[in-house]
C-alpha positions in Angstrom: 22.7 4.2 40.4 23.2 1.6 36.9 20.7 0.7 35.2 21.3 -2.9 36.4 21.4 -1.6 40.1 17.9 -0.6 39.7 16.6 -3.9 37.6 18.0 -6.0 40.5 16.3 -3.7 43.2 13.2 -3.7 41.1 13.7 -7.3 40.7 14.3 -8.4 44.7 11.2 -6.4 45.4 9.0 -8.0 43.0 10.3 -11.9 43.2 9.7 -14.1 46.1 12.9 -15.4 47.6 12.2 -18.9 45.9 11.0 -18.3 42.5 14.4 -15.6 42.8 16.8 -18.7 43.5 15.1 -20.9 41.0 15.3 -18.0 38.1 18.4 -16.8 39.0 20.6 -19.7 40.8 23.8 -17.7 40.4 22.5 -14.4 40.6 21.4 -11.4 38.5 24.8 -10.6 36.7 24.4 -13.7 34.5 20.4 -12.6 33.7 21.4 -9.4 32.9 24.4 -10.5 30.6 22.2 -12.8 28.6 19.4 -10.0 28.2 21.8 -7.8 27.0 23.8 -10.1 24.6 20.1 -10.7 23.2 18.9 -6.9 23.0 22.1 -6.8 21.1 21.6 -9.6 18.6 17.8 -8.6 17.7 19.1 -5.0 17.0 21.4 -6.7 14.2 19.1 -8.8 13.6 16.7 -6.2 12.5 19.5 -3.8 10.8 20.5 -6.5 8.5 17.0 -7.0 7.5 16.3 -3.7 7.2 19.0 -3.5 4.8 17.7 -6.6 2.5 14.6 -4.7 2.4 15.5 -1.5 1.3 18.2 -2.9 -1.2 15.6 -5.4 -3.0 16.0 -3.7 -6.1 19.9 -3.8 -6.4 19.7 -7.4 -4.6 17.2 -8.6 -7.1 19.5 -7.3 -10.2 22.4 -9.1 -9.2 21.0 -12.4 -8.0 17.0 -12.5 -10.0 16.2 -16.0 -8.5 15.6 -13.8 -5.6 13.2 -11.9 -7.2 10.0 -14.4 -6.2 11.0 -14.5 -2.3 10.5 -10.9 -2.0 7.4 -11.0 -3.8 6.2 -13.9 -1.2 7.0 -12.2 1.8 4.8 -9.2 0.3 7.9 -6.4 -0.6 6.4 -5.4 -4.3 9.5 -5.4 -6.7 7.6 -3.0 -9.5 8.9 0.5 -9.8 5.9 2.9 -11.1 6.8 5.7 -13.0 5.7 9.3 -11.2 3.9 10.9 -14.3 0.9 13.0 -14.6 -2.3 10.5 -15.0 -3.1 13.6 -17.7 -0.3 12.7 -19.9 0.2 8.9 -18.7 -3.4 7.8 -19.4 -6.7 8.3 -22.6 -9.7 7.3 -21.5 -11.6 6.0 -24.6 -15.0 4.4 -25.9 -17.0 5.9 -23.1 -20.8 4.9 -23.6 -23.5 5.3 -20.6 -25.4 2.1 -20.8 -28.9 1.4 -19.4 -30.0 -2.1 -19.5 -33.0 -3.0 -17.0 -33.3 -0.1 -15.0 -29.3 -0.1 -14.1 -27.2 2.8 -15.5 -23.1 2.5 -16.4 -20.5 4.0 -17.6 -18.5 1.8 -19.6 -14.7 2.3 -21.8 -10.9 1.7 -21.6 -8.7 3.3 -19.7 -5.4 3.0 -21.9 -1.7 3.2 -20.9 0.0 5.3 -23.1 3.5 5.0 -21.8 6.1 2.6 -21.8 5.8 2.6 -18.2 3.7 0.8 -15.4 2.0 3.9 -13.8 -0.4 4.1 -10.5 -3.9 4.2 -11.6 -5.5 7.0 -9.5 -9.5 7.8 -8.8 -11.7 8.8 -11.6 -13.6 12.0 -10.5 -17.4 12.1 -12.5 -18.8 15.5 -12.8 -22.4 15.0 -14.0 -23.8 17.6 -16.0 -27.3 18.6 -17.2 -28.3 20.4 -20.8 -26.7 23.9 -19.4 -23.9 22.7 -18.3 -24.5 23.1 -15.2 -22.9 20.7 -12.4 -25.2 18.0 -11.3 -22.8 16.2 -8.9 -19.2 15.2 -8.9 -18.2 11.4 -7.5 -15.0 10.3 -6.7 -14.7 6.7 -8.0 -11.5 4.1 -7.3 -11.1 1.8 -9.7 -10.3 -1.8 -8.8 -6.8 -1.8 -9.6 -3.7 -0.2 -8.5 -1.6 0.0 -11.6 -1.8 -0.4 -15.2 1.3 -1.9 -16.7 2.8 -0.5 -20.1 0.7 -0.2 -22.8 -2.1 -1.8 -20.7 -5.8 -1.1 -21.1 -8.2 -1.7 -18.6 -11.9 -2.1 -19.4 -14.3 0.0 -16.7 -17.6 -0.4 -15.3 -18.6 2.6 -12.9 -22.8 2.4 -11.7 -24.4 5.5 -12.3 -25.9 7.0 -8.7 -29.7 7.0 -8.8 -29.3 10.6 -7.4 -28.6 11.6 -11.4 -31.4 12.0 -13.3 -32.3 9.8 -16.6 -31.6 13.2 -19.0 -27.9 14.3 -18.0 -26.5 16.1 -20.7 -22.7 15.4 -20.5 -20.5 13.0 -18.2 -17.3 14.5 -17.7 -14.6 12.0 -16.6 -10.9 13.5 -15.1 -8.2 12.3 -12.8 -8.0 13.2 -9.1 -4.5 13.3 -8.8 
């Protein structure tokens, strides 16, 4: 039995004999026909955007007008380079501040390449006078990429958890 031998028995079982002959005045071949030629058109349909999509890149080269649609419809354009944050990033000017009772890390975080690169999470490792480890945080800073040569100027809260003496802040990349 066809798979459109079973939607019409399915079909004469469900419908009630009026709402059949007002659906389906000359019967289920012409249903079926159009449901088909539809399936059909949606999976080009969504081949042919499937393809603008993945080529954005090539597309956008040769026509650059193009370039802001793709952005509005929320396909990012901006290739990041796949580099080690180690040898991608300096962290520099790091000072802990305290200014009315509220602790924070402040300093640049400084591009080095010629690149944009994926900023990933800072991990903190809080340490006392020995050296010892206090407590490591995981902290995501509000941005997801830093653009060539870009600096970005941090803010991270110190936990209360730390105490007021730590003896060294040691800041590294997760990734």
């Amino acid at each position: 039995m066809s798979i459109k031998t079973k939607l019409a028995v399915i079909l004469q079982k469900i419908l009630p004999a009026r709402l059949k002959n007002g659906l389906f005045p000359n019967g289920y071949q012409g249903f079926l026909s159009h449901f088909a030629s539809f399936m059909v058109a949606l999976a080009v349909f969504t081949c042919l955007l499937l393809g603008l999509v993945s080529a954005r890149w090539s597309i956008t080269r040769a026509v650059p007008a193009l370039a802001s649609v793709y952005e509005a419809a929320g396909f990012p354009l901006t290739v990041y380079a796949r580099l080690n944050p180690e040898d991608a990033f300096t962290i520099d000017r790091v000072l802990l501040q305290s200014e009315g009772g509220k602790r924070e890390i402040v300093g640049h975080l400084i591009n080095i390449t010629n690149q944009n690169v994926r900023v990933p999470e800072l991990k903190l490792t809080y340490l006392d006078d020995g050296g010892k480890v206090i407590e490591e945080v995981n902290h995501a800073l509000p941005l997801d990429a830093l653009g060539k040569e870009g600096v970005y100027n941090f803010n991270i809260s110190v936990p209360d958890s730390i105490p007021e003496t730590v003896g060294a802040i040691k800041i590294s990349f997760t990734e």
